[in-house]
C-alpha positions as CSV (number, residue, x, y, z in Angstrom):
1,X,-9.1,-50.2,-11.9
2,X,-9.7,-47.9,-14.7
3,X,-10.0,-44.2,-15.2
4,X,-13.2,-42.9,-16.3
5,X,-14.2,-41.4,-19.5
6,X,-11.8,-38.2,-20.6
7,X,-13.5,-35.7,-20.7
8,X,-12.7,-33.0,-23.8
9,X,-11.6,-29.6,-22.5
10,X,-14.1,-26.7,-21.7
11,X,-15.1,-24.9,-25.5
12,X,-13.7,-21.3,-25.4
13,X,-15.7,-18.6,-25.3
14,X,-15.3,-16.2,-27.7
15,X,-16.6,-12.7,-28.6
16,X,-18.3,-11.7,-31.4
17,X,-15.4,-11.4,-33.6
18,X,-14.0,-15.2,-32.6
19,X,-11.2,-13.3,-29.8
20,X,-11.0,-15.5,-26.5
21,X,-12.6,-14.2,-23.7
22,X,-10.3,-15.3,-21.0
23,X,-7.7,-13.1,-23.2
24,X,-9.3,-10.4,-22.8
25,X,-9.5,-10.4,-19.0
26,X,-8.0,-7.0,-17.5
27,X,-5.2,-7.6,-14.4
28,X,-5.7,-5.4,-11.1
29,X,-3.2,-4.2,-8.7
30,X,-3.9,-6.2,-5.2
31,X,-3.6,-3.4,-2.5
32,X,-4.0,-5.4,0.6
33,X,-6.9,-6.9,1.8
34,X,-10.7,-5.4,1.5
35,X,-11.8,-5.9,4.8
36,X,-10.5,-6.2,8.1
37,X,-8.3,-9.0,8.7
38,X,-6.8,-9.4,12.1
39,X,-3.9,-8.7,10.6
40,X,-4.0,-5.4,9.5
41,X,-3.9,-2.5,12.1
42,X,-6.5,-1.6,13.9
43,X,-5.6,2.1,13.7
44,X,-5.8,2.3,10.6
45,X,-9.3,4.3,9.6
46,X,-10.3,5.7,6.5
47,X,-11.3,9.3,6.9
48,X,-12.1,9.7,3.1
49,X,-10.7,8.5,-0.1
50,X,-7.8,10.5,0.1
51,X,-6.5,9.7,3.5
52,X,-5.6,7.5,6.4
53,X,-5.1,7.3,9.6
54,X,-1.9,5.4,10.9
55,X,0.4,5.1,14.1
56,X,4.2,6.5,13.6
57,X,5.6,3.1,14.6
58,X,3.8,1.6,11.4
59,X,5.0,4.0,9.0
60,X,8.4,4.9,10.7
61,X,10.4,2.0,9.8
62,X,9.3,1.9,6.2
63,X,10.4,5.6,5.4
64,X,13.4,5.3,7.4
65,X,14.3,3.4,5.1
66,X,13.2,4.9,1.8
67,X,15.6,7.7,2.8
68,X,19.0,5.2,3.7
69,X,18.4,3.7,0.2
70,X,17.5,7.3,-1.3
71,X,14.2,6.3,-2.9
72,X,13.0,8.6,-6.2
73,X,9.4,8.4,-5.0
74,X,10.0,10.4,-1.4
75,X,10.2,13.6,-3.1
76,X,6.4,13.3,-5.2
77,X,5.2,13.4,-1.8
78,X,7.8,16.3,-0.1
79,X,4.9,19.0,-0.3
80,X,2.4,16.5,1.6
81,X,1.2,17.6,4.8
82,X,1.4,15.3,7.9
83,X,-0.9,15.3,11.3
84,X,1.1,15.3,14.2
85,X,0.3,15.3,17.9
86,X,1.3,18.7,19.6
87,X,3.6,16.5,22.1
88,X,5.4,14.7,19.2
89,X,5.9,18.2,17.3
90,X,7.5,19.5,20.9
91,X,10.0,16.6,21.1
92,X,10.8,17.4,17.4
93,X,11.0,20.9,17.6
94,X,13.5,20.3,20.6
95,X,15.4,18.0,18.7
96,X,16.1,20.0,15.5
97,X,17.2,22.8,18.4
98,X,19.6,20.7,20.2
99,X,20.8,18.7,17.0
100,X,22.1,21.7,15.4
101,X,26.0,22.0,14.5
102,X,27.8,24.3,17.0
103,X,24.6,24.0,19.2
């Protein structure tokens, strides 16, 4: 049994001034999935462009980290505010009390 015909490779397209199109293709940064995948949390809700809405147990391993291994990038967001529930900031509160030296 034989192979068809070869077939020649696709022409290039080029601009006007003879560069390759396909060169000239511009590379994104993939942030995660566009839509909702059943994968992705389901708490997780835009409010606007600036902000998002997630639960402490997703975020709470990944910064606990970022402060063992002394990540750069924790302080660019230092002055950032955070949304709290009043009975997590209570447990905190008491926790900073009681954690004190000498306390």
């Amino acid at each position: 049994m034989t192979a068809g015909p070869i077939r020649p490779a696709a022409p290039q397209r080029l601009d006007g001034k003879g560069v390759c199109l396909m060169a000239l293709r511009k590379l994104r940064i993939y942030t995660g999935p566009e839509s909702f995948s059943p994968t992705t949390s389901t708490r997780t809700e835009p409010v606007d462009a600036n902000r998002v809405r997630v639960t402490l147990g997703e975020i709470l391993p990944l910064l606990a980290d970022a402060v063992e291994s002394d990540r750069t990038w924790l302080s660019d967001f230092a002055e950032d505010e955070v949304t709290i529930s009043s009975d997590l900031n209570d447990v905190l509160q008491a926790y900073r009390h009681f954690r004190r030296p000498g306390a």
